[in-house]
N, C-alpha and C positions, 0 to 999 in steps of 0.2 A: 504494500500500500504506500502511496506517497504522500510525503507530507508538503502540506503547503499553506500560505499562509496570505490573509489579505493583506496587501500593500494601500494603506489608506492613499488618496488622491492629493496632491501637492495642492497647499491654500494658490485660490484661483488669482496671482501675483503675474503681472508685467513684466517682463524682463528680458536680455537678449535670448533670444531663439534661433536656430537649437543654442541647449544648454555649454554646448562645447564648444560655442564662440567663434561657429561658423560666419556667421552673420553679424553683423556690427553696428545693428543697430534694430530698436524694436520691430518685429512684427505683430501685424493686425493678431493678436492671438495669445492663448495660456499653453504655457507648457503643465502638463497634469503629471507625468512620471517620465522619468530619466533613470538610465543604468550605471549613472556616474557611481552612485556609490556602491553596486552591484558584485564590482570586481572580476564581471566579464571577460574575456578574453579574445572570444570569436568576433564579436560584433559588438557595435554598442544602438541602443536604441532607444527615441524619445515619444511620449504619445502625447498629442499636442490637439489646440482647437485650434478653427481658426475666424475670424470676424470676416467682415464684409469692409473687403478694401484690399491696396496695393504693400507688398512689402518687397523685400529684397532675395533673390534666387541667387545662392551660392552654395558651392559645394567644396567641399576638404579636398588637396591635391594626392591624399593618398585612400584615397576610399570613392569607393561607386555607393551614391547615396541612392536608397529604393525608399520611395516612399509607398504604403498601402491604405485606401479609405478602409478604416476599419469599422466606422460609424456614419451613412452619410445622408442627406436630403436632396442625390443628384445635382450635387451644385456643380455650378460650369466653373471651371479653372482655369484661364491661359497664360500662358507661362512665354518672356520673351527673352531674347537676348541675342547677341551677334549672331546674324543668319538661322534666330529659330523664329517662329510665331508660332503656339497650337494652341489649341481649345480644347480641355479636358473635360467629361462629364463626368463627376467623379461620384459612381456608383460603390454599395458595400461592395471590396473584392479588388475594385480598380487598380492594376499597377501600373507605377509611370516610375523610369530613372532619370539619372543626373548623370553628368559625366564627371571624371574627377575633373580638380581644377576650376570647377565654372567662375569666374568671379565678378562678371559684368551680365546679370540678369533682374528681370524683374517675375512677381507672381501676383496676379491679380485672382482675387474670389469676388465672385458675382455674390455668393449669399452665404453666411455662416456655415460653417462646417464644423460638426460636431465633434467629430476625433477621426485622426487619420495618426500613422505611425510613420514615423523616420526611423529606418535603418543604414545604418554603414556600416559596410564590409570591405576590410582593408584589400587592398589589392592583393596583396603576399596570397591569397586563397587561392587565387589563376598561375600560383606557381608549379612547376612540373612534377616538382615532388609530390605533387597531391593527387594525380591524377597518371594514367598512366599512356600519354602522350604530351608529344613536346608543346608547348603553352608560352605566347610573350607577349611583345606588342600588340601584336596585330589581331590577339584577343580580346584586348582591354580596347582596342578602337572598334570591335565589334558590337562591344557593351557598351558604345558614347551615347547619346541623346535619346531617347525614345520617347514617342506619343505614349497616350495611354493605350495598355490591352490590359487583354483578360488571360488570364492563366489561373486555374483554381489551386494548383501545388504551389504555386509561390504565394498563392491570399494564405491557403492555410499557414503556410509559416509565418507572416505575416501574424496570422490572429495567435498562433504558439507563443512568437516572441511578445507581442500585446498582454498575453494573457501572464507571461513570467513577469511583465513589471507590475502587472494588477495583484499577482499571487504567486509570492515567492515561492521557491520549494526549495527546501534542501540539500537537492543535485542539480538546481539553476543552472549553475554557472556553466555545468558539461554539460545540461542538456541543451543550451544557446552553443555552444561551444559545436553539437551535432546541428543543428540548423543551420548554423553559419557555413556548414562543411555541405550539405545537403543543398543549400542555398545558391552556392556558388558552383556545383553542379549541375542544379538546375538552369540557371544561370548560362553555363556554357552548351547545356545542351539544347536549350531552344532558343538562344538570342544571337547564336553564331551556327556557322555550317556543318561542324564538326556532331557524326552521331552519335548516338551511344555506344555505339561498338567501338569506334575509332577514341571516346574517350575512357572508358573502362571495359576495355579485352578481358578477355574470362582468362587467368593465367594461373596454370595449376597451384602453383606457390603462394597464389593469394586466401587460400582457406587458414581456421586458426585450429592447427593443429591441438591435440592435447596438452602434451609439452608448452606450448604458448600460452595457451589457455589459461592453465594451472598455474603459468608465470604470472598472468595478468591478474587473477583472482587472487593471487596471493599477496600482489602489489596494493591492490582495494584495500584489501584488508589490515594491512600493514600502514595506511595512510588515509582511514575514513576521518580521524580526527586531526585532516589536515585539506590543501588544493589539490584535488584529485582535476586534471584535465585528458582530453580527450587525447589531446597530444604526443603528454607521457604515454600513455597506454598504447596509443599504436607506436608508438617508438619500442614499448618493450617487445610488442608481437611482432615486429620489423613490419608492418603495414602502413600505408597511406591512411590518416585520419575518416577518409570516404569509407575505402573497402575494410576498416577496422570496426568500424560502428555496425556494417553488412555484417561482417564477420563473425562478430561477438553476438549477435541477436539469433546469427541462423544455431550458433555454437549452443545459447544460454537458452534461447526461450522469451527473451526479452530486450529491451536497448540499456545500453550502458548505464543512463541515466538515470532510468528505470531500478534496476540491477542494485546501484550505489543508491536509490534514495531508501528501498525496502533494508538495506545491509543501515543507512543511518541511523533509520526506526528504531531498530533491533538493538543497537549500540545504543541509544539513546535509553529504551527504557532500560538496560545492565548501568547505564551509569547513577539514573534515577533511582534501581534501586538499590545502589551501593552510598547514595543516602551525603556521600562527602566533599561532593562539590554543587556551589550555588547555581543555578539554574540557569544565570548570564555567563558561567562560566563554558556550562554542557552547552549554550544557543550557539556562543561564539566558534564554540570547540567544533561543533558539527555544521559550521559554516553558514550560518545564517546573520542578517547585520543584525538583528538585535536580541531582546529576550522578550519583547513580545508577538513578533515575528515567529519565534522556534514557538510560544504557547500556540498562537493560533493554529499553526500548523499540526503540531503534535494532538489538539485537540480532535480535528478535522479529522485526522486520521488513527486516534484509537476512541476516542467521545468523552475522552479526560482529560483535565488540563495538567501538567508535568507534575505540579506540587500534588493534585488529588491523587493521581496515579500512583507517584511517589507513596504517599501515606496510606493507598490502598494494597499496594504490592506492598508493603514492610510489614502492615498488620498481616498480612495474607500468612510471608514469609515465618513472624513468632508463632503464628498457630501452627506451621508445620511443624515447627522447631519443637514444641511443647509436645507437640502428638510424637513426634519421634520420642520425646525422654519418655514420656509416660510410657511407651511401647516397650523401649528399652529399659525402664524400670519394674514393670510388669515381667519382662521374659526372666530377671535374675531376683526375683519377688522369691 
């Protein structure tokens, strides 16, 4: 079971947009959640409103910015800049990108827009180590400027990543850390020429043998009370981040993410009922930003909050304790 926890909504405050200082000066709009304090890796990402007016279109020189309507009322969009004009209709699902680099554009909303998400994914994802064909330039210019489409694999990630800044979990960080990799796959297989075949060939060596496996699981476990990323782990199985996530799911029965939040649970209630460290200390330890964070989450996912749990597994615990002496005081009676 995973645990997860609601991320209240940032007070509805003015300020530059996005949070990471793309931009340099306000936009018509709230930033509602950012992954700044997240601790991310793969991506990072903000979910924003936006008002009825003009602001400024710019994007990071080392990141393909995707924006997704995650919330919308078909509002029209159009977006300018040196030799662009379009008109977005920006329905729930809508994707449109950014090239990196943009820095002389403008963005016009015809009518408020309720929330839509920014994502940026660093370039380094289109490198060849990830994928098992050669990748460079002329990838990332195949990825410049787009209208709006529809692709429903990229909204869903889209609404995955939305939903990690609204409700954290536990294994966050690697399960954006799989999106961001899943992302940019998808990415290269439908926004450039190249198929799926020619991006990820079936090559015998790419399964996760036993041997590996039992490497990898042994690494989780060795490191739940620390930054578990998706990275390490296909470094240990010698795989691509892509075909590691395949790998491990067809291996396990489930995704990494998945995998590591049920193994936090489990660690979590052994430390809750060993009763000797403060409950901000277990949030932090099992990688959540706070300790009401880890409550809500923990709650969600056993229907106890960590102190009741605590104090019901320890009474649980002395009654067995007792029933064993009496047992044992009775057999030498």
């Amino acid at each position: 079971m995973e645990m997860q926890s609601e991320q209240p909504a940032a007070a509805g405050r003015y300020e530059q947009w996005p949070h990471r200082g793309v931009w340099d000066r306000d936009c018509p709009g709230k930033l509602l959640l950012s992954s700044t304090d997240r601790g991310w890796s793969g991506l990072s990402a903000e979910l924003c409103t936006a008002r009825r007016g003009v602001g400024p279109w710019r994007s990071p020189p080392s990141d393909i910015r995707i924006c997704v309507a995650t919330r919308s009322n078909q509002t029209i969009l159009t977006r300018r800049a040196p030799g662009i004009e379009s008109q977005i209709v920006a329905e729930r699902g809508t994707v449109w990108l950014s090239p990196p680099g943009l820095q002389e554009g403008a963005v016009d909303f015809a009518e408020d827009l309720p929330e839509f998400l920014h994502i940026y994914l660093p370039l380094s994802h289109f490198s060849s180590s990830n994928f098992d064909t050669e990748t460079g330039e002329s990838v990332i210019y195949a990825l410049n400027y787009e209208t709006a489409f529809e692709d429903p694999l990229l909204a869903e990630i889209g609404f995955a990543v939305a939903s990690e800044l609204k409700i954290e979990t536990s294994a966050g960080s690697l399960f954006v850390e799989s999106l961001a990799s899943s992302l940019a796959a998808r990415l290269l297989q439908k926004r450039t020429s190249a198929s799926r075949t020619q991006l990820f060939p079936r090559r015998a060596h790419h399964g996760l043998d036993q041997r590996r496996l039992f490497r990898v699981l042994d690494y989780i476990d060795a490191n739940l009370e620390g930054d578990l990323s998706l990275e390490c782990m296909a470094r240990i199985a010698c795989l691509s981040r892509y075909h590691f996530a395949r790998a491990f799911r067809q291996a396990v029965g489930e995704s990494p993410h998945r995998y590591v939040s049920a193994k936090r649970l489990k660690r979590a209630k052994a430390l809750l009922i060993r009763g000797d460290r403060p409950l901000v200390d277990i949030a932090l330890t099992l990688n959540f930003s706070s300790q009401a964070n880890f409550t809500r989450a923990f709650k969600q996912a056993t229907g106890q909050a960590p102190g009741q749990y605590r104090q019901t597994a320890g009474s649980q615990a002395s009654k067995s304790f007792l029933r064993d002496v009496r047992h044992s005081l009775s057999v030498f009676a």
